[in-house]
N, C-alpha and C positions, 0 to 999 in steps of 0.2 A: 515520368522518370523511370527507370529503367535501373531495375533492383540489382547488384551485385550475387554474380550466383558462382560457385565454386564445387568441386568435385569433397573436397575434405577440410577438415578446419580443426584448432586443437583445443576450441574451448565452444560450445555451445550454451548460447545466454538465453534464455527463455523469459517472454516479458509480457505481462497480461498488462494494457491500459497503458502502457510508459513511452519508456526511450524507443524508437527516434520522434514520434507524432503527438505526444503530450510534455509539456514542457513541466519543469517544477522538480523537489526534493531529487526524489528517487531519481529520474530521469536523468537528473545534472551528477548523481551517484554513479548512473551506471556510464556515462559518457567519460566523468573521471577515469572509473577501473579502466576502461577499455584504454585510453591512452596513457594512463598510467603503466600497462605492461604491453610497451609495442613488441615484446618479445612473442608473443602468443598472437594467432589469428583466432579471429572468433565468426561464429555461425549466429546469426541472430534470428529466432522465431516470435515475431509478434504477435500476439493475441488480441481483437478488439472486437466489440459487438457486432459494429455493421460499418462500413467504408464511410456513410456518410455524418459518421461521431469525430471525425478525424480528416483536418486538413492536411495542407503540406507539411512536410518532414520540419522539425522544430527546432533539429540539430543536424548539422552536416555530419557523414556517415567520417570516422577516422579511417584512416589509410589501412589500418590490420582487421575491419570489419570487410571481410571476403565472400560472406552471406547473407542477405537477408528475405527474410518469405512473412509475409503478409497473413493471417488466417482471419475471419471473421464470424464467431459463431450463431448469431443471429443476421444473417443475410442467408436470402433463399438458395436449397441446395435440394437436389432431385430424391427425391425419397425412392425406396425399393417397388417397385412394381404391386400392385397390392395383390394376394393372393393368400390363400389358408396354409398356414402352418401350425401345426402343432406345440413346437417347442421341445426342448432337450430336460424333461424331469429334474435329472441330473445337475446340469448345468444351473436351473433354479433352484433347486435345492442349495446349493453352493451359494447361491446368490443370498436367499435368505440367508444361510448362515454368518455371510459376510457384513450383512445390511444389522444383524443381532450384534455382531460385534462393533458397531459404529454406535451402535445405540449404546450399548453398554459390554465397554471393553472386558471390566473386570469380571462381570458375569457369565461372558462367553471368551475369553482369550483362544479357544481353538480357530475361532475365526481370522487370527490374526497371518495365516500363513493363506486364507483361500482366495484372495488377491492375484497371488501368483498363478494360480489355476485357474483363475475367471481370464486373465486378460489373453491368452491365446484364443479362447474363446469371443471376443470381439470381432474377427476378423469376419468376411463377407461368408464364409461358410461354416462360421463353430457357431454354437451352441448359444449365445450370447450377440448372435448378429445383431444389425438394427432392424433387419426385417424380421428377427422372431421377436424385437421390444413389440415394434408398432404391431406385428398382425398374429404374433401367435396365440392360440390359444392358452399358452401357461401364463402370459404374460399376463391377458387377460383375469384369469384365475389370481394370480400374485396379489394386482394390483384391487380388485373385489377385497382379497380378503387382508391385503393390509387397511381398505377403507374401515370395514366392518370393526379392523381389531383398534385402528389407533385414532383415524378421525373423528375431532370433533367439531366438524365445521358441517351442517345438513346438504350442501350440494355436491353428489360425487360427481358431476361434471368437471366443475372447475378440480375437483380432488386430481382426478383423472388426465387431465390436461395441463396441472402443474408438475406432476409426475414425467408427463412428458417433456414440455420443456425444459425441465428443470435436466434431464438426463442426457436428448438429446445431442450435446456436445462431446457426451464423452466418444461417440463416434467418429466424431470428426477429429477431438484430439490424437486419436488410435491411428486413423490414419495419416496423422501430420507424423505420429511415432513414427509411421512405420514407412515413411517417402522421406525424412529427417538424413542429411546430410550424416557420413561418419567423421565423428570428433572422437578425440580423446577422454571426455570429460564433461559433463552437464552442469550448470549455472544457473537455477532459476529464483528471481528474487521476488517470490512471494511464491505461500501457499495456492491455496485457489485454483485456477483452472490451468494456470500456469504450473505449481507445482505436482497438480497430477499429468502435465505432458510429461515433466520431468523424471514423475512416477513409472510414467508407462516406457518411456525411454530408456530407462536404468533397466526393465523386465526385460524389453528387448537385446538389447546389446550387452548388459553386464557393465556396464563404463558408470567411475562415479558418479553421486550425484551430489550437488552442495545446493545446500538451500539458504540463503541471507535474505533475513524479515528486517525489514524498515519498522514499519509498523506489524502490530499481529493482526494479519487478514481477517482472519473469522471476527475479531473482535472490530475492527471496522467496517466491514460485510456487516456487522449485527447495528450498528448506526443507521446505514443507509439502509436496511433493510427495514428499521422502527421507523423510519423518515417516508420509504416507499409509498408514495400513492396506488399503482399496481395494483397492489396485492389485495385480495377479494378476504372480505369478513362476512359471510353472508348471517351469522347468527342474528336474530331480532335484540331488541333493546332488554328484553325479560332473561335472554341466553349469555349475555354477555355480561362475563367478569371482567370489573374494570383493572383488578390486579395481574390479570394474565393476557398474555401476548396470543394475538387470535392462532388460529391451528395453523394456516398457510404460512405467514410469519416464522413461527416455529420451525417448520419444515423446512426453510431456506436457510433458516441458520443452522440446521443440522443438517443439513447437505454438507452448507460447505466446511463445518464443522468434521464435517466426514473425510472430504479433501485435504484437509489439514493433519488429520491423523495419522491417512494413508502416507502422505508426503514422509511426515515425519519418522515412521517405519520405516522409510526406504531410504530418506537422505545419509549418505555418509558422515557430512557434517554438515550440523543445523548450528548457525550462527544470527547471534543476536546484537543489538547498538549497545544494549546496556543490560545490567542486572534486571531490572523488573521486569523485562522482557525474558532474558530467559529462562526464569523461573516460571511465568507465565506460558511458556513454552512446554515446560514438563509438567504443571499442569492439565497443560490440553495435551497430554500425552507424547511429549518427545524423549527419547532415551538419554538421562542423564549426561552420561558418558561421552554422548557425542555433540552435546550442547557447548558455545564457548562464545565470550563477547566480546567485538571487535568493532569499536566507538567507528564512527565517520570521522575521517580526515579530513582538511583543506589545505590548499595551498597558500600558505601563509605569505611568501614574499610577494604574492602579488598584492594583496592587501596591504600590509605592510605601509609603504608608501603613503598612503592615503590620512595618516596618522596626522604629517604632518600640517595635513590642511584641514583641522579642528580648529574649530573659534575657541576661542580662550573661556563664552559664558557658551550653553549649551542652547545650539538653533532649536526654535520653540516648533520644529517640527515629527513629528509622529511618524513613523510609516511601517504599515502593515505590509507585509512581501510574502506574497505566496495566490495562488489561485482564489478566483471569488466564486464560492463552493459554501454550500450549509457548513462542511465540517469546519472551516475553518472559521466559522462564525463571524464574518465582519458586520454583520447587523448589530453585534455589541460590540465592535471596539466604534461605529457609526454613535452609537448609543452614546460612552464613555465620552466622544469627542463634545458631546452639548457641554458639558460639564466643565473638558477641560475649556472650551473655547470662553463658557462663559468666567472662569478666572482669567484665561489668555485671551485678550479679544484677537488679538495678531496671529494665532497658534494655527500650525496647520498640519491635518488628515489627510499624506497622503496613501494611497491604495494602487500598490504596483503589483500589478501579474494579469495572466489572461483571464477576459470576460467569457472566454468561448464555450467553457467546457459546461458552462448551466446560466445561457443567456437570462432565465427567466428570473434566477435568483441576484443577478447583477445586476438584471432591473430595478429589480423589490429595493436594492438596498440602494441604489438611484434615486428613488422616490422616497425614500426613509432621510435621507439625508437633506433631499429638497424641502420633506415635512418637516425636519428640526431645525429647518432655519439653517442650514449649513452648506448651501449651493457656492460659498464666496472662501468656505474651510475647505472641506470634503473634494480632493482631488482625485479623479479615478486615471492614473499615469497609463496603463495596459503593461507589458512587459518592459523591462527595463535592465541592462546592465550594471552590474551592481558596483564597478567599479567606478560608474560615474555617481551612481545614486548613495553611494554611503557617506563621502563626505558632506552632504548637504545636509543631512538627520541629524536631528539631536536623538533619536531612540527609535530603535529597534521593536515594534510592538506585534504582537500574536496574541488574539484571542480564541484561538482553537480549542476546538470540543478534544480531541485527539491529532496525535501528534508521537513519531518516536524519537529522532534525535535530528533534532531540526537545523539543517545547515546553514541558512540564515543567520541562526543565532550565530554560532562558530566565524561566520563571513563579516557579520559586523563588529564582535568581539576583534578578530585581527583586524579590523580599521579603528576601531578604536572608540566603536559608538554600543553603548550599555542598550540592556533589553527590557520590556517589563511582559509576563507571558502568564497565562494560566500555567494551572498546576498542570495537566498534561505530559504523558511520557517524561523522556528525560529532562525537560527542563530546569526543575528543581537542582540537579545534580550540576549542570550547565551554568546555572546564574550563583549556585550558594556555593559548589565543591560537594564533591562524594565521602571522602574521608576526612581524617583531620586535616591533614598534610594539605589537600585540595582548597580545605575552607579557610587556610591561613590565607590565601590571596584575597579573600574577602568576595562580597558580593559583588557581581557585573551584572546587577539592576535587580526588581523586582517582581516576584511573583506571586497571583492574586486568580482566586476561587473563578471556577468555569462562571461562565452568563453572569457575570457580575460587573457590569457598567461604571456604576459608581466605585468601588475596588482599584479596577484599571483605570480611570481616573488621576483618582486618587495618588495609585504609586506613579503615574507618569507626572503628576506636578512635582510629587517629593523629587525628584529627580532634577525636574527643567526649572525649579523657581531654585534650586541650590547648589550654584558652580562648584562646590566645595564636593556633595556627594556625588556627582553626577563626573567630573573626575576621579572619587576613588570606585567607583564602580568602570569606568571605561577603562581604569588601568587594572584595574581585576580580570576583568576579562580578557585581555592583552597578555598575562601573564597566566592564565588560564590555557587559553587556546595555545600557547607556544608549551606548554609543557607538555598537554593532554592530548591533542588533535590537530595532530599534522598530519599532512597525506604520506610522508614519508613512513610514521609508524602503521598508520593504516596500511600503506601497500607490502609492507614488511611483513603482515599477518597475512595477507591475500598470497604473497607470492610462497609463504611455504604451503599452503593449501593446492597451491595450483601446481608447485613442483611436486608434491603429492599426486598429486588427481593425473596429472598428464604423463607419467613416468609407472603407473599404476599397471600392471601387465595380468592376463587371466590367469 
């Protein structure tokens, strides 16, 4: 298929893992914005490991999407010719100072300006090439003597070699900056590798940048990162502390722990789904001032409708929506369903999203559910429309490790079917109300402790064995989602941001 390419565009969206080729939360977010304001064209820059993580396009591209370019940073790409270089003192010196202030802002804050003076220095002849990372001799020197001062893992090979990969992209980011279509205005929704193109884009051009976190990156970068098979421990069984996280480990979440700070320096406005997040934001270092939360909308009248074709006692069915992924743990709502099936022998688990994105783990919980006896419950649907799939549910269920404001819930609240979820991101605020005002509508279902089987169970029977709660929770949530989370208020927040950003002059 044959990419839409365009000379300029007035919104550039910046997308690590997402929209158009991975389907799910974020993705159906970013598909929303984009036709939610056909007044704006947009430039879209994907980011993704390697071409073959990623099938066909998962959404058809809208009419005001006038751009899009593909980059992949683990597919093979020609390295610089090898040959002896020196290196720029200078330039590394700068580096380290930069590299002290990721580590620790408060102790070094002069580092917080030398960003700007490293990244001219990325291109094919400054100081900061990729042929002075791989061959020069400072680099060499750098990376010796951060082994010496901070690893504590015995093998500098792999030390040596994680450093490289782990860096590596940012060259290839520099270059995507620097062949990047002129827009108005940058849009990257997440930190990560994403929001350092977004980073290096703002250095070049001067043109806003806005950053909207779904979830906080680093903080689920640090999930999969504890989950990583990858990642080398070479310490023996006598060197190993079971309370601490091995050194490699470490390193990856303070990389990207690093990318999220930079972002946050640069972004114009850093925006978050809810409170916990953005406090968690400044936290990890984002500047108050420019922090502000701006909930997920849906389109409610499409749901809507769907009200009316509720059974009067609630279908004794379950359904999990969302990607079959560790994070979202369906190995314990698989778990929960023994329980509920053996009070319901009728009851059914279904399991709707793609199996694609971690076949090996949609196996596992294939064979978990064949081992509980649950091959006749346990339906695995694949993706599904959810305007046909809500009226068949009695509830809406999430057992996610993490999670920030999950539109699932929002989508079956306006059809009219109640949730039961871990405690996770915003859910709590979602099902019980934020403030007072919020909690007089009462709860739209229950919510119940991470990896806990028996819990989710539990509040999913209080729910399906009692037509009585199981309607005043579906109409809590119906009157929830129309007061709190309509796309309407949502695009109302995005478009002064955007008339901002795109009207913005040097």
């Amino acid at each position: 298929m044959k990419l839409p390419h365009a000379e300029r565009a007035d919104i550039g969206l910046l997308l690590e893992g997402t929209f158009p080729y991975v389907s799910g939360g974020v993705s159906s977010w970013v598909n929303q914005i984009i036709r939610g304001f056909p007044q704006f064209s947009f430039a879209l820059a994907f980011i993704g490991s390697q071409p073959e993580d990623y099938g066909e396009m998962k959404y058809s591209l809208p009419d005001n999407v006038v751009h899009l370019e593909t980059h992949y940073l683990y597919s093979q790409h020609a390295a610089p010719q090898i040959r002896p270089v020196h290196g720029d003192r200078a330039v590394f010196g700068e580096i380290k100072c930069l590299h002290e202030y990721f580590r620790s802002p408060g102790l070094h804050p002069e580092g917080s300006g030398i960003f700007h003076k490293i990244v001219p220095e990325l291109s094919a002849h400054g100081g900061a090439s990729l042929e002075s990372f791989l061959y020069s001799s400072g680099s060499w020197e750098y990376i010796k003597e951060n082994y010496r001062k901070y690893c504590t893992d015995p093998s500098f090979v792999d030390y040596f070699w994680t450093v490289r990969s782990m860096h590596a992209p940012v060259w290839m980011l520099a270059e995507i900056a620097e062949n990047f279509i002129p827009v108005r205005a940058f849009h990257t929704v997440s930190t990560g590798y994403a929001g350092l193109l977004g980073t290096l884009l703002k250095e070049k051009t001067g043109r806003p940048l806005i950053l909207s976190e779904h979830g906080i990156y680093t903080k689920e970068r640090k999930i999969d990162l504890f989950q990583a098979q990858w990642i080398k421990d070479n310490r023996n069984v006598f060197q190993r502390d079971p309370t601490e996280i091995g050194y490699f480990r470490q390193l990856w979440i303070r990389f990207f722990q690093a990318l999220g700070k930079q972002c946050y320096d640069s972004a114009d406005h850093i925006i978050a789904l809810y409170e916990a997040n953005r406090l968690r934001q400044i936290e990890d270092g984002a500047p108050p001032l420019r922090t502000r939360n701006i909930p997920n909308g849906i389109n409610v009248p499409r749901f809507s409708p769907l009200r009316a074709q509720r059974p009067a006692s609630p279908p004794p069915i379950l359904c999990l929506i969302g990607r079959v992924v560790p994070i979202k743990d369906v190995k314990t709502y698989i778990r929960a369903m023994r329980t509920v099936v053996n009070r319901l022998p009728g009851a059914q688990g279904w399991i709707a999203g793609p199996e694609d994105e971690d076949p090996g783990y949609a196996e596992e919980c294939r064979e978990l559910a064949e081992g509980l006896g649950l091959s006749e419950n346990i339906k695995f649907l694949g993706f599904q429309q959810m305007t046909e799939l809500l009226p068949k549910i009695g509830l809406v269920v999430l057992s996610s490790i993490s999670e920030a404001l999950p539109l699932v819930l929002l989508e079956g609240f306006a059809a009219g079917v109640p949730a039961v979820s871990t405690d996770v991101g915003s859910c709590r605020q979602l099902i019980y109300g934020l403030d007072q005002e919020d909690q007089s509508y009462g709860a739209a279902g229950r919510v119940v402790g991470i990896a806990d089987p028996q819990a989710l169970a539990e509040a999913a029977l209080e729910l399906l064995t009692d037509a009585t709660s199981w309607r005043e929770a579906s109409e809590a949530g119906v009157r929830r989602v129309e007061a709190y989370y309509t796309q309407e208020q949502m695009f109302a927040s995005y478009k002064s941001i955007y008339d901002e950003a795109t009207t913005w002059r040097e």
